[in-house]
C-alpha positions as CSV (number, residue, x, y, z in Angstrom):
1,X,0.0,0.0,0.0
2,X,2.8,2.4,0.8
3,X,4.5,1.8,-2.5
4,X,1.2,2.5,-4.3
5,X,0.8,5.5,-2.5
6,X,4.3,6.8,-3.6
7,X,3.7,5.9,-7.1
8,X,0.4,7.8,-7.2
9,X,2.3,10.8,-5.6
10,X,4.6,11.1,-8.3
11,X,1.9,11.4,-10.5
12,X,0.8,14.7,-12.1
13,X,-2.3,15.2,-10.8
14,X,-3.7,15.4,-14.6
15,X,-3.0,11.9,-14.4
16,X,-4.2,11.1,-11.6
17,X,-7.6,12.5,-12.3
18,X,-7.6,11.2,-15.9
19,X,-6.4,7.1,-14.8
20,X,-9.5,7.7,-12.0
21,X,-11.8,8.5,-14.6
22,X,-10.8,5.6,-16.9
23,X,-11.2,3.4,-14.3
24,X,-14.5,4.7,-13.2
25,X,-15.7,4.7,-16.9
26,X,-14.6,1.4,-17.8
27,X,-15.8,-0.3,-15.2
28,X,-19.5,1.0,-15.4
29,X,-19.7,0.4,-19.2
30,X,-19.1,-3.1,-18.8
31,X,-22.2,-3.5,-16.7
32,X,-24.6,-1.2,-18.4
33,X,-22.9,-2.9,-22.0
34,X,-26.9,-4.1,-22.5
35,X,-28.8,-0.8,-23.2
36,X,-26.0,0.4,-24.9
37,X,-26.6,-2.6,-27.8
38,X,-30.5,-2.3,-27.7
39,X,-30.1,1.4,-28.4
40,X,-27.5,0.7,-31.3
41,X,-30.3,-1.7,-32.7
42,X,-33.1,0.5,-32.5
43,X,-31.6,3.4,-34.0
44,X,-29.6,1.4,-37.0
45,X,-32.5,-0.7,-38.0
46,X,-35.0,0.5,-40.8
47,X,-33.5,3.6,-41.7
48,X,-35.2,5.9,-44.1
49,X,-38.5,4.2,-43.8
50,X,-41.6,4.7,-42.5
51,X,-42.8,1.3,-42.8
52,X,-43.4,0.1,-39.3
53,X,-43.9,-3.9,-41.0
54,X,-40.0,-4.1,-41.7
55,X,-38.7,-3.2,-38.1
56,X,-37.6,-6.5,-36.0
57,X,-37.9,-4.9,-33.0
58,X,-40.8,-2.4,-32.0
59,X,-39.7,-1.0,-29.1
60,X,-37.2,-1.0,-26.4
61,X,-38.7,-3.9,-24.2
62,X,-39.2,-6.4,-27.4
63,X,-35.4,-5.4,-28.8
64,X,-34.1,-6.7,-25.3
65,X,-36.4,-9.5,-25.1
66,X,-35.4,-10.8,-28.7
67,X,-32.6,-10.9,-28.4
68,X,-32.2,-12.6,-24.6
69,X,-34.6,-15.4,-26.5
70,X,-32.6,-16.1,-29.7
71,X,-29.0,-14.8,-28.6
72,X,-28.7,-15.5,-24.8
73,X,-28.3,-12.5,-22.4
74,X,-24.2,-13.0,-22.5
75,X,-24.2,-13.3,-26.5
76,X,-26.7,-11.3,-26.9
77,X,-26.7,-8.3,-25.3
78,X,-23.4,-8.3,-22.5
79,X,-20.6,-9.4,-25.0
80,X,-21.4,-7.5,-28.3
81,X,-18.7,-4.6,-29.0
82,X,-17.7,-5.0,-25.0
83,X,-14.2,-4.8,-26.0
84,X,-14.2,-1.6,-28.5
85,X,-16.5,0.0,-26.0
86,X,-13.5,-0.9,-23.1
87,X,-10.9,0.4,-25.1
88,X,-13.3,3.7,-26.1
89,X,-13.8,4.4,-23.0
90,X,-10.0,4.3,-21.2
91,X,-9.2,7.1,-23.6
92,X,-12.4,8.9,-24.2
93,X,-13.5,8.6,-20.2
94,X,-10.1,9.4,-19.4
95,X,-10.3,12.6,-21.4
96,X,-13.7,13.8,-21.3
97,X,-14.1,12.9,-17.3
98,X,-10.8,12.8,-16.0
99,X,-9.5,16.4,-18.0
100,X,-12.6,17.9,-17.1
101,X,-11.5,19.5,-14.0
102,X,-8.3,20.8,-15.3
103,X,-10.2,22.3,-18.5
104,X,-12.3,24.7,-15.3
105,X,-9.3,25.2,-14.2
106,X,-7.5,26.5,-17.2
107,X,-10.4,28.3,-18.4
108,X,-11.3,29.6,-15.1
109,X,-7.8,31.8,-15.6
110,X,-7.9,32.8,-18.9
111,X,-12.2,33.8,-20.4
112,X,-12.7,37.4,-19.7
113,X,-16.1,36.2,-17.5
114,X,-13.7,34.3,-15.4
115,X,-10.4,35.4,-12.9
116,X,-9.9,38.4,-14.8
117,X,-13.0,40.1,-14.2
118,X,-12.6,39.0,-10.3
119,X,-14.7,35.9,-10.1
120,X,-13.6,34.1,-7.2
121,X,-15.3,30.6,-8.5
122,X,-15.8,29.5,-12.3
123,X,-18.8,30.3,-13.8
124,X,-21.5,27.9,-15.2
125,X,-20.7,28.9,-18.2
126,X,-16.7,28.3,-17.9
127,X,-18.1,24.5,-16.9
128,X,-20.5,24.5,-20.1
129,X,-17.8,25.2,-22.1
130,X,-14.9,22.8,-20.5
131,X,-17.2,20.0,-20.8
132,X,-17.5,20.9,-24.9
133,X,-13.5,21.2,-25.3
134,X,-12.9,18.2,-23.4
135,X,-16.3,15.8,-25.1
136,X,-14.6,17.2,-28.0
137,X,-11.0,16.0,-27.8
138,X,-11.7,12.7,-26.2
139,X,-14.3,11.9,-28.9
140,X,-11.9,12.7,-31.8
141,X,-8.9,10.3,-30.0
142,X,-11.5,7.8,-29.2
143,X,-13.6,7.7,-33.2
144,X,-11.7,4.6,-34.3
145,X,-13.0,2.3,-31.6
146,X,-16.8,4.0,-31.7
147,X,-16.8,3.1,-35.1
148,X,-16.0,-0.9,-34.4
149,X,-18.3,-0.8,-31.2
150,X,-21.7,0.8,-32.7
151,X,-21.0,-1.7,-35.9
152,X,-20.4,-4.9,-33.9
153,X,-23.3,-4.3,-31.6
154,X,-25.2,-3.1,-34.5
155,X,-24.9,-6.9,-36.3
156,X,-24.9,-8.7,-33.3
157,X,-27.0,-12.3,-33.3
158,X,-26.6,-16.0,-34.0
159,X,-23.8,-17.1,-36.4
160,X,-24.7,-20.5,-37.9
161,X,-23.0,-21.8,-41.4
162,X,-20.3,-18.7,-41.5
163,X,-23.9,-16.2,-41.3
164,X,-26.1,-14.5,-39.2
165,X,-28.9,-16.0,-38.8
166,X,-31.0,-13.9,-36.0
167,X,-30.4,-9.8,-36.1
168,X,-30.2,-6.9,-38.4
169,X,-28.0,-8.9,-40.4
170,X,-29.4,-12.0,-40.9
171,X,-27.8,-13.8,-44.4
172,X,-24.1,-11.9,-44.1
173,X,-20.8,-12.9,-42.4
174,X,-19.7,-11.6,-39.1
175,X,-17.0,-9.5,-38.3
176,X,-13.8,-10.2,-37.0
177,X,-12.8,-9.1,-32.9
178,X,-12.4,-5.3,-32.3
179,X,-8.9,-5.2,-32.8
180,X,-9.0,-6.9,-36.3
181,X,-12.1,-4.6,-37.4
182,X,-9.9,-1.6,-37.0
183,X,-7.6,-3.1,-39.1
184,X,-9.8,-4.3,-41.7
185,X,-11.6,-0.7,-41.4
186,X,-8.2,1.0,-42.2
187,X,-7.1,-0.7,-45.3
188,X,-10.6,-1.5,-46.8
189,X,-12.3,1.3,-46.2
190,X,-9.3,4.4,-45.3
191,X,-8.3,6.2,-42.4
192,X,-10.9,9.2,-43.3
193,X,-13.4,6.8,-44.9
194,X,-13.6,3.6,-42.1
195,X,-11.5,4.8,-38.9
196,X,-13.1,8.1,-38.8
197,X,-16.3,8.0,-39.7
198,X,-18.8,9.8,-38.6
199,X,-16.2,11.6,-36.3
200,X,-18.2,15.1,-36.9
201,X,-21.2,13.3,-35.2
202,X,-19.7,12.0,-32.8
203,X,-17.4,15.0,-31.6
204,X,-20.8,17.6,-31.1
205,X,-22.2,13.7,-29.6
206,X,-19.8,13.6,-26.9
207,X,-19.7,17.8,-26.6
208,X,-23.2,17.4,-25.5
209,X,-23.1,15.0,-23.8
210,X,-19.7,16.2,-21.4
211,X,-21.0,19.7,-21.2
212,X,-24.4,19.0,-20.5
213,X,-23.6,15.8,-18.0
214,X,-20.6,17.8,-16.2
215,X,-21.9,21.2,-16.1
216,X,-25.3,19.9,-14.5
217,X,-23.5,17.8,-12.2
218,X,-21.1,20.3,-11.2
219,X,-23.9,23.4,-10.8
220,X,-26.6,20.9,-9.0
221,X,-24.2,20.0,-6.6
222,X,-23.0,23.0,-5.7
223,X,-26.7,24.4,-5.9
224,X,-27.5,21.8,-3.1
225,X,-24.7,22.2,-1.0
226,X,-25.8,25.8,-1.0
227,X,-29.3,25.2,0.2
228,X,-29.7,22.1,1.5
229,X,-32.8,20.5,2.8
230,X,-33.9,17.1,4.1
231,X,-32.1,14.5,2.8
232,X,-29.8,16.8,1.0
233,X,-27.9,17.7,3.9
234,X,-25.7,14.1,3.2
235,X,-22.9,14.6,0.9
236,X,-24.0,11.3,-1.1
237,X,-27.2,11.9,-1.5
238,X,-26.4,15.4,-3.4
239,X,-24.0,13.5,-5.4
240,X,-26.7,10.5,-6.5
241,X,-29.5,12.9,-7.1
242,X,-27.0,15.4,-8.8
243,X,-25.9,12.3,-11.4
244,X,-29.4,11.5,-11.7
245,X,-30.2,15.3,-13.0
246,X,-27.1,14.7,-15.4
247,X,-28.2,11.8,-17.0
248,X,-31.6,13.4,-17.9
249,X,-30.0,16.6,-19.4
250,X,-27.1,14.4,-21.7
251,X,-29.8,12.0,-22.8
252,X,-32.1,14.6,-24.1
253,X,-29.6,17.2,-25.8
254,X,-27.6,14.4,-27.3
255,X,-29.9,12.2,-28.3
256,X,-30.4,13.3,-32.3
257,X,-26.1,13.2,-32.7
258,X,-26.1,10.0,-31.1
259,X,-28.9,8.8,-33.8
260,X,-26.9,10.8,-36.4
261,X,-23.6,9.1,-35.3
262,X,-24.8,5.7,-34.9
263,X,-26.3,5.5,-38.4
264,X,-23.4,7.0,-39.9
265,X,-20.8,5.1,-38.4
266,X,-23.0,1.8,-39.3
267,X,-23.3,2.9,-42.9
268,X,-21.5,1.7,-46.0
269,X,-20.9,-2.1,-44.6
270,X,-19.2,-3.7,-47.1
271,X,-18.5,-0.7,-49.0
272,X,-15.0,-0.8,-51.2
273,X,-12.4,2.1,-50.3
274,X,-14.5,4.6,-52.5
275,X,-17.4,4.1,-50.1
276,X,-19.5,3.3,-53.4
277,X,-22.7,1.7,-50.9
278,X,-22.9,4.3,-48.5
279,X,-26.9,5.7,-47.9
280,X,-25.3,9.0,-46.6
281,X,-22.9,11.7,-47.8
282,X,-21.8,12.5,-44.1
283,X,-23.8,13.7,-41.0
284,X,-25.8,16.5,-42.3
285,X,-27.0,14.4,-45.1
286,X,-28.5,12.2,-42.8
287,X,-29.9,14.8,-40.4
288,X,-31.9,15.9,-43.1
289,X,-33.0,12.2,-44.8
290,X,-34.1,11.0,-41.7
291,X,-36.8,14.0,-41.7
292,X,-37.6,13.7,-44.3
293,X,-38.5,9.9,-45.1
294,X,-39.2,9.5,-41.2
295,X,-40.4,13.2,-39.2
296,X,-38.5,15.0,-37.0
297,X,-38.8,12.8,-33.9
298,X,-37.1,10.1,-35.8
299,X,-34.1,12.1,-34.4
300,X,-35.2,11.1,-30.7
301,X,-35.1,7.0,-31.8
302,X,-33.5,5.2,-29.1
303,X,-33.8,7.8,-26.6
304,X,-35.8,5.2,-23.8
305,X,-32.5,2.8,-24.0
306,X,-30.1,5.7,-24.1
307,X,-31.3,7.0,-20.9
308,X,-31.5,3.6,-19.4
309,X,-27.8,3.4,-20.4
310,X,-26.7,7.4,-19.5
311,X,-29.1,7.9,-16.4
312,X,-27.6,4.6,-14.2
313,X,-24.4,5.1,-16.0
314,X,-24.1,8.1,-14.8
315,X,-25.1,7.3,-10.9
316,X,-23.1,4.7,-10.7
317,X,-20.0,6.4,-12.7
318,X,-19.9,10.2,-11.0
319,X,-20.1,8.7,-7.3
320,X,-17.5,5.7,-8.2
321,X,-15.4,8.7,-10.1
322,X,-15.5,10.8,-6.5
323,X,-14.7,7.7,-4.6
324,X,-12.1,6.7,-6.8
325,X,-10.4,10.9,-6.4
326,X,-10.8,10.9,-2.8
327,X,-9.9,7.3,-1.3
328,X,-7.6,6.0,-4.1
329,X,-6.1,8.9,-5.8
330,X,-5.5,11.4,-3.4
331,X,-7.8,14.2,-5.1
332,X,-10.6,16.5,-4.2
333,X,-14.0,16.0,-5.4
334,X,-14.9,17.4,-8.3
């Protein structure tokens, strides 16, 4: 214990707040893995179409119950795109999470509504707009293993004769592992083309989704502490009912980028290097598709299973990210 407490001394504490957030991230996406592969279905399946017949699954409840009957819960919803969403989320949880307190830091010093006009605390705006550079960065770092993770949880089912044979993709092969898919992204379908696909989606997804979760979290918290009542007056219970507000706010704003990234990053399967198969010229293309052939509310598909994923992700994430600071990593909460 001593020795790790040296070692964790000599760290910057950058790194120390970025390896607690990886941690912290990692760990909860392995257990909430399930509603992040019914949302991926829901939101991939019968794109530009209005025709209700052709879906395979209607709704949340039937997705997850279709595929626990024909796939197994392991196969079918825990293991699918587990590994590329690990490895996502050690860099992208490690940035977004882990540099977010450094990025109010920074900021704090340098925007002209911050230290230098004498504010003694950063604003709610200086949080709104850490939580955007930070989403940002981690999202771009991170793109490669989104891309492998929405497409193998998008394709997910029984494999029988070298096919699918239950899923979206019933009658074609399955991919490789997450490892070999980036591989096989990068010289079948290009760096630009394969690995970073959809990266423009995904980098305003994870924007929203860091500002809106972190600035929420950080502002109810502090609201509470201010003026607490009843239960509120127990430093836990602020920080649960502060991760639960968070999860509601990043569900909702995010929740047409996350369609918009998940259908772009699934298109153009099988597609050669010059991308000949692809339904959509890039993310605004799609934005404005989906209305058309399905409404504007299209945009808000998945949103019941993205909640379920972001709303207990997040209270169990944000208090195991403050335990993690202050028992293990020697850091003040955020």
């Amino acid at each position: 214990m001593a020795s790790q407490s040296s070692l964790l001394a000599g760290m910057p504490p950058v790194a120390r707040e970025m390896a607690a957030a990886s941690c912290a991230m990692t760990a909860t996406s392995v257990v909430f893995n399930p509603f992040d592969v019914v949302k991926t279905k829901l939101q991939t399946q019968n794109q530009l179409s209005k025709d209700a017949s052709k879906r395979i699954y209607t709704g949340t409840l039937h997705c997850a119950r279709r595929c626990i009957l024909e796939d197994g819960l392991v196969r079918g919803l825990w293991l699918p795109g587990l590994t590329a969403s690990i490895m996502r989320d050690i860099v992208n949880g490690g940035i977004r999470m882990g540099g977010y307190a450094a990025a109010v830091r920074a900021l704090h010093e340098q925007v002209p509504w911050g230290a230098p006009s004498g504010a003694l605390a950063p604003t709610f705006g200086t949080r709104v707009l850490a939580g955007l550079l930070t989403g940002f960065t981690g999202a771009i770092l991170a793109n490669p293993t989104d891309v492998v993770k929405v497409r193998l949880m998008a394709e997910a089912g029984t494999v029988s004769g070298g096919v699918y044979v239950t899923g979206l993709y019933q009658g074609q092969p399955p991919s490789p592992g997450a490892l070999v898919s980036m591989w096989r992204l990068a010289s079948e379908e290009g760096i630009a083309r394969g690995l970073f696909r959809g990266v423009g989606a995904n980098c305003a997804r994870a924007a929203l989704v860091t500002s809106g979760q972190m600035s929420s979290y950080d502002q109810t918290k502090q609201i509470l502490a201010a003026n607490p009542f009843g239960p509120f007056h127990h430093e836990g219970v602020r920080i649960g009912f502060s991760a639960f507000v968070s999860g509601l706010i990043a569900a909702s704003v995010a929740a047409p980028v996350d369609l918009v990234r998940s259908r772009v990053m699934d298109d153009a399967r099988g597609a050669g290097v010059g991308g000949s198969s692809a339904k959509y010229g890039g993310a605004m293309d799609c934005v404005i598709r989906t209305i058309k052939a399905e409404g504007p509310l299209a945009l808000w598909k998945g949103w019941a299973p993205s909640y379920l994923r972001l709303g207990p992700h997040f209270m169990v994430s944000l208090p195991l990210l403050e335990f993690l600071r202050s028992h293990l990593f020697g850091l003040k909460p955020l």
